[in-house]
ZAMARGU-4260 file (C-alpha; in steps of 0.2 Angstrom, whole numbers, plus 5000, padded with zeros to 4 digits):
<rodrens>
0) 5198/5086/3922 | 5200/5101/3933 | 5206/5098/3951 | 5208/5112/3967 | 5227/5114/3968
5) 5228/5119/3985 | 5220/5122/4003 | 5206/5111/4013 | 5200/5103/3995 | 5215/5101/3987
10) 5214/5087/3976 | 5194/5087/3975 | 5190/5086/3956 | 5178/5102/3949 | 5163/5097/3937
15) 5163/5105/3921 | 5153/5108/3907 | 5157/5110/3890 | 5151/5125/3876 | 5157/5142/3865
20) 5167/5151/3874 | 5167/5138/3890 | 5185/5135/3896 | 5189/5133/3915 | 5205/5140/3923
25) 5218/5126/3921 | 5228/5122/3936 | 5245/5132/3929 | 5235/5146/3927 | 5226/5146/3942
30) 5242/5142/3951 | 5249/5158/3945 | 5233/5168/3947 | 5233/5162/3966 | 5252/5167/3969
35) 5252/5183/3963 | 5236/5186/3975 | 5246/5180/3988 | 5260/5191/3985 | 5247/5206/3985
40) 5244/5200/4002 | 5225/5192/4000 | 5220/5187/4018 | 5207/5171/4011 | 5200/5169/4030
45) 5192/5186/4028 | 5191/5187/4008 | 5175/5188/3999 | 5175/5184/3984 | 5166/5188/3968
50) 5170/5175/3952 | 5160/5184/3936 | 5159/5175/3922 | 5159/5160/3933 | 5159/5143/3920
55) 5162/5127/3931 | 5168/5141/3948 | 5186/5136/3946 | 5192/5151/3953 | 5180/5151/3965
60) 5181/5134/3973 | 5202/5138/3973 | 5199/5153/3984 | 5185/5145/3993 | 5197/5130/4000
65) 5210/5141/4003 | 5197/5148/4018 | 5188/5161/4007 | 5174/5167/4020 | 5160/5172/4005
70) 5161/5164/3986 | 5147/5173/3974 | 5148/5165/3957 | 5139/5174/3943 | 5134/5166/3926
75) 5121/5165/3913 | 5123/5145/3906 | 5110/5135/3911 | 5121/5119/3912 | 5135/5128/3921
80) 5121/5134/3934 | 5114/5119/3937 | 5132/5112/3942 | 5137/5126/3952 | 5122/5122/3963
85) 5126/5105/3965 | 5144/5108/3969 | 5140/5119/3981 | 5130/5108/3992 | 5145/5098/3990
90) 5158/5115/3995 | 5151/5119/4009 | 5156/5120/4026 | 5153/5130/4041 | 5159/5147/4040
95) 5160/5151/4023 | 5145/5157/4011 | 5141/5150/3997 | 5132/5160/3982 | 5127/5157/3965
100) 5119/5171/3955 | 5111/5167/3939 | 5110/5179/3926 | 5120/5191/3913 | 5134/5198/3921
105) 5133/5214/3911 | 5114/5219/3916 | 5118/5211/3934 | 5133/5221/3937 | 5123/5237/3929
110) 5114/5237/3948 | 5119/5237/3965 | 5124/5221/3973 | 5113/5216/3989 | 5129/5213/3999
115) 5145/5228/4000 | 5158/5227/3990 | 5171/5212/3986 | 5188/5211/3993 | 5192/5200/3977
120) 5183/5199/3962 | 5187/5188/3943 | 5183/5193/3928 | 5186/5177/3916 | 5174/5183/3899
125) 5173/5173/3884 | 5186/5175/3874 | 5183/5186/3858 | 5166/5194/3864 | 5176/5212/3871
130) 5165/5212/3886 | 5179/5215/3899 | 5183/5233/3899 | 5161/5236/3900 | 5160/5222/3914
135) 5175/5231/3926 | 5167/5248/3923 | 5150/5242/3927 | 5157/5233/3941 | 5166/5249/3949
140) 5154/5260/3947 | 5141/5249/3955 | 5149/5249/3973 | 5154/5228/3967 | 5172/5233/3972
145) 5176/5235/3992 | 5189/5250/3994 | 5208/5243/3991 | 5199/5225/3979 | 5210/5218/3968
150) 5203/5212/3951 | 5209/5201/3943 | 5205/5198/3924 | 5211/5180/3913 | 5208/5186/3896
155) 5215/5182/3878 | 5233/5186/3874 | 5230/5199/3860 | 5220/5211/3873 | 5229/5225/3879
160) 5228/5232/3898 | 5229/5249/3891 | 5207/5246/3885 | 5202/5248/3901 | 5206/5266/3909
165) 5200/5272/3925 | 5205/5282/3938 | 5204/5271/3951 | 5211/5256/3945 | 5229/5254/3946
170) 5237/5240/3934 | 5248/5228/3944 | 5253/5215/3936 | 5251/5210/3917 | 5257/5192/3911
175) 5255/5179/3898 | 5253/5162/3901 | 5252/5155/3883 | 5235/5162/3875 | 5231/5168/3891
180) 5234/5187/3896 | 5232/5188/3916 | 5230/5206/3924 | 5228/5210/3943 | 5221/5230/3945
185) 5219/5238/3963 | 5203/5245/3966 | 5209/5265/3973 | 5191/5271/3978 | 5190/5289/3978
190) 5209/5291/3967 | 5205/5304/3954
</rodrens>
């Protein structure tokens, strides 16, 4: 069971699905994820938000009841979309937007997004399929990032920051929490 751990929702339970490579944010982890956000000085009343590779949106509900103003969730699942959409009827309240975009992350990141950049973006792949480093890149370079984002990415343990170079990302923090490798980059726009 997977629970919001903090802000105007706390305590609300988040519906989940279950399939290969389908494993939401557990509450230690997101706990941490959301600290270390904090301590990078995230503003949620003005954040949007983008949460890629969605799943059940735990990310993405947590910044949305800690006053996120805009949540866009991306995913392919057919199961998980369908209780993203429910859930958000559920999420909403006035003054904060609410979006699901269904689709492969890879081929939608690989245009530009309808909206500017994201102040805050996830980036929790399925484990084993290598598709974080291609997913940020795509991401960058398709004007998803707003100048000074932070990206944050929950991947497998064995990955290794050093995979993903660019020029105008800056590493901030790299931690384990068991099998889980959390990374937080800042999004330089125009460092070269």
């Amino acid at each position: 069971m997977v629970k919001i751990i903090a802000g105007h929702w706390k305590g609300r339970r988040i519906k989940t699905t279950e399939g290969e490579g389908y494993r939401p944010a557990m509450g230690r982890t997101r706990e941490a994820v959301f600290s270390m956000l904090a301590s990078r000085g995230v503003c949620w009343e003005s954040a949007r938000v983008l949460d890629v590779f969605a799943g059940s949106g735990s990310l993405g509900w947590e910044a949305l009841s800690r006053g996120a103003s805009e949540v866009c969730f991306l995913e392919s699942d057919a199961k998980a979309l369908r209780l993203l959409r429910e859930q958000a009827l559920v999420f909403e309240r006035p003054g904060q937007t609410i979006r699901v975009l269904a689709g492969d992350a890879l081929r939608t990141l690989d245009k530009s997004p309808r909206q500017p950049g994201y102040e805050v973006l996830f980036f929790d792949p399925p484990y084993g399929r290598d598709i974080l480093v291609k997913a940020i890149t795509l991401a960058t370079r398709h004007g998803w990032m707003a100048p000074d984002a932070l990206i944050c990415a929950e991947v497998e343990k064995q990955w290794t920051p050093s995979s993903l170079t660019h020029p105008e990302l800056a590493l901030q923090t790299d931690r384990t929490y068991g099998q889980t490798r959390i990374c937080i980059w800042t999004f330089e726009h125009g460092a070269t």
